[in-house]
C-alpha positions in Angstrom: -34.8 -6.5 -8.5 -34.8 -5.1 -4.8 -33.6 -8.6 -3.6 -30.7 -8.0 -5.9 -30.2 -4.3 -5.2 -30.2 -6.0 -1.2 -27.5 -8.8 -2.1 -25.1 -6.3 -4.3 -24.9 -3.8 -1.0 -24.8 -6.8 1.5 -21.5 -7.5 -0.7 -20.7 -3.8 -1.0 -20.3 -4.0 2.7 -18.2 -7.3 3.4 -15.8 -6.3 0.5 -15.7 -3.0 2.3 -14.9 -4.4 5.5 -11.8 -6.7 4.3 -10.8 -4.1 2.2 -10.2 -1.8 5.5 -8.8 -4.7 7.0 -6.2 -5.6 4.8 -5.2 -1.9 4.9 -4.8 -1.9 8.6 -2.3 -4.8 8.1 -0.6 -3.6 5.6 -0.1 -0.4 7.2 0.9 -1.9 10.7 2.7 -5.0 9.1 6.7 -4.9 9.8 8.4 -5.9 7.2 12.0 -8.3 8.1 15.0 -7.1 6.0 17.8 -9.5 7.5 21.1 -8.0 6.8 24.7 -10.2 7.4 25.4 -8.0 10.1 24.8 -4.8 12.6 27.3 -2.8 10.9 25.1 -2.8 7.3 22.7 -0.4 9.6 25.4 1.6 10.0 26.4 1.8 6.0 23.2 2.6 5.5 22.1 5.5 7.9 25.4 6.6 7.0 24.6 6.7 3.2 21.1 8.1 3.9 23.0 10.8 6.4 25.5 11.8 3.7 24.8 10.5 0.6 21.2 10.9 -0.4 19.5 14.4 -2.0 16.2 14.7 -0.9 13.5 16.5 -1.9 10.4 17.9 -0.4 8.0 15.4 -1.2 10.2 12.3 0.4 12.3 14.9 3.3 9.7 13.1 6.1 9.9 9.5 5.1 13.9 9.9 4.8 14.0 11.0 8.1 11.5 8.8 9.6 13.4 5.9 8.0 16.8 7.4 9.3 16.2 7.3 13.1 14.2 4.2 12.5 17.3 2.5 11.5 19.3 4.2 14.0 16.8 2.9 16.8 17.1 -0.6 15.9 21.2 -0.2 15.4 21.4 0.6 19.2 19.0 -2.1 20.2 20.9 -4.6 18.6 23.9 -5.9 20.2 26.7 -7.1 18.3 25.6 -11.2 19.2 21.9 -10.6 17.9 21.0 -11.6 14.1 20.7 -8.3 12.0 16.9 -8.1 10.9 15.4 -4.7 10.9 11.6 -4.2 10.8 10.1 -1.5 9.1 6.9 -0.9 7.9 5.7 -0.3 4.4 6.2 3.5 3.8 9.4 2.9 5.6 10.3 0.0 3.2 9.3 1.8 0.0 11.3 4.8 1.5 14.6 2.6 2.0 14.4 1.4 -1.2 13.8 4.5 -3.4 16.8 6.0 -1.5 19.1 3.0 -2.0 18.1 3.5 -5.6 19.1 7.1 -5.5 22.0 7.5 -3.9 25.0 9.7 -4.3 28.5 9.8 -2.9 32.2 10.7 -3.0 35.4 8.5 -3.1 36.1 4.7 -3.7 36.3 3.5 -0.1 32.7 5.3 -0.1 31.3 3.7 -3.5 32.9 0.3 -2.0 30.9 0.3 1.3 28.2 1.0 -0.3 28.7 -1.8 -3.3 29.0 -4.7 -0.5 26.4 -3.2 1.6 23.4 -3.1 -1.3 24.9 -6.4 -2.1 24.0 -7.9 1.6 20.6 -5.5 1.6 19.6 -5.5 -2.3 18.1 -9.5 -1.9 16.1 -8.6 1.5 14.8 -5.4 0.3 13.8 -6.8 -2.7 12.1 -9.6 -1.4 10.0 -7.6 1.5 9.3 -5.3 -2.0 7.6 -7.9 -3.4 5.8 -8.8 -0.2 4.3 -5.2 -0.1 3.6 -4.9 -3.9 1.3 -8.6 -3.5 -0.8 -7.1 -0.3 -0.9 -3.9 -2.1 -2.5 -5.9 -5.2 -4.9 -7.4 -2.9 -6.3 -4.5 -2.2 -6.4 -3.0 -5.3 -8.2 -5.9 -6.4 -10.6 -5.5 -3.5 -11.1 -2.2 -4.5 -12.0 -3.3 -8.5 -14.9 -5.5 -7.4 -15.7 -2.4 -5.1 -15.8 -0.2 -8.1 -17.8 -2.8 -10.0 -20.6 -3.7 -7.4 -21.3 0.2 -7.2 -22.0 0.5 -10.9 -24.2 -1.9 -10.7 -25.9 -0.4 -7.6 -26.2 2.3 -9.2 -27.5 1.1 -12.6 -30.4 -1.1 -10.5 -30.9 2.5 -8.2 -31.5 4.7 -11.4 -34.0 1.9 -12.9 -35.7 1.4 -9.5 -35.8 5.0 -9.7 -37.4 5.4 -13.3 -39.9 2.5 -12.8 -41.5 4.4 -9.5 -41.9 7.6 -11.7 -43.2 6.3 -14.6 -47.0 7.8 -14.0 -49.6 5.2 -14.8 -52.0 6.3 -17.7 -55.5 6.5 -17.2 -57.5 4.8 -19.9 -60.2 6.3 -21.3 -63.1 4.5 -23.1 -64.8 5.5 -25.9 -68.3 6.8 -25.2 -69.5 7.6 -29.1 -70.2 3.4 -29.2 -73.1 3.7 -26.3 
């Protein structure tokens, strides 16, 4: 039983270690949203900017992803291909605010039509991307949560068998 116990935590710990791996990556990984062109950045920092309620909870992210996008606007010259990188609290932050935004006017609702057009696809896509790593480690973490029952389970009867107290037996003396 030991040898098991020894082979479940050797597991525990390799699991352990990709899982904390895959989370670095996910949380470094930059995400490519390619847009048709350099002035979609500018729709959409301007809807963010004016068109988007925020709330308390998502005030930091909104910002964050705000001058993000505004960084990469004025790196990009008007030549270069539109991609903008963000990573995955960025991405989830664009897309929960494209879902939830609010405006004024036609010429305002039209931008923003054609813009979610040209952005909905990418966004969508790099969604997916960050919902399959974020599966992976949820998996990661299920066979986690498994190999610790059972680590525990072998523990608590490794536990009982070393209390158990051994009986003494005691002979009968009336038969000599």
């Amino acid at each position: 039983m030991s040898n098991k116990l020894e082979q479940l935590k050797e597991e525990r710990a390799t699991l352990n270690t990709q899982s904390e791996d895959l989370q670095i990556k996910s949380a470094e990984h930059q995400f490519e949203i390619k847009l048709d062109s350099r002035a979609d950045i500018k729709t959409i920092t301007e809807h963010l900017n004016k068109g988007y309620t925020w709330k308390t909870q998502n005030a930091a992210v909104v910002v964050t992803l705000h001058d993000r996008l505004k960084d990469q606007y004025r790196e990009l010259s008007a030549d270069d291909e539109a991609i903008v990188k963000l990573r995955g609290h960025e991405l989830n932050g664009l897309y929960q605010a494209l879902l939830n935004v609010e405006g004024t006017g036609i010429e305002s609702a039209r931008r923003f039509i054609k813009m979610l057009t040209n952005v909905g696809s990418a966004v969508t896509d790099a969604m997916k991307e960050l919902s399959d790593m974020n599966q992976e480690i949820g998996q990661l973490h299920q066979q986690l949560s498994e190999i610790d029952q059972e680590i525990d389970q072998l523990e608590a009867e490794n536990s009982a068998e070393q209390v158990e107290p051994e009986l003494e037996v005691v002979s009968d003396e009336t038969e000599k």
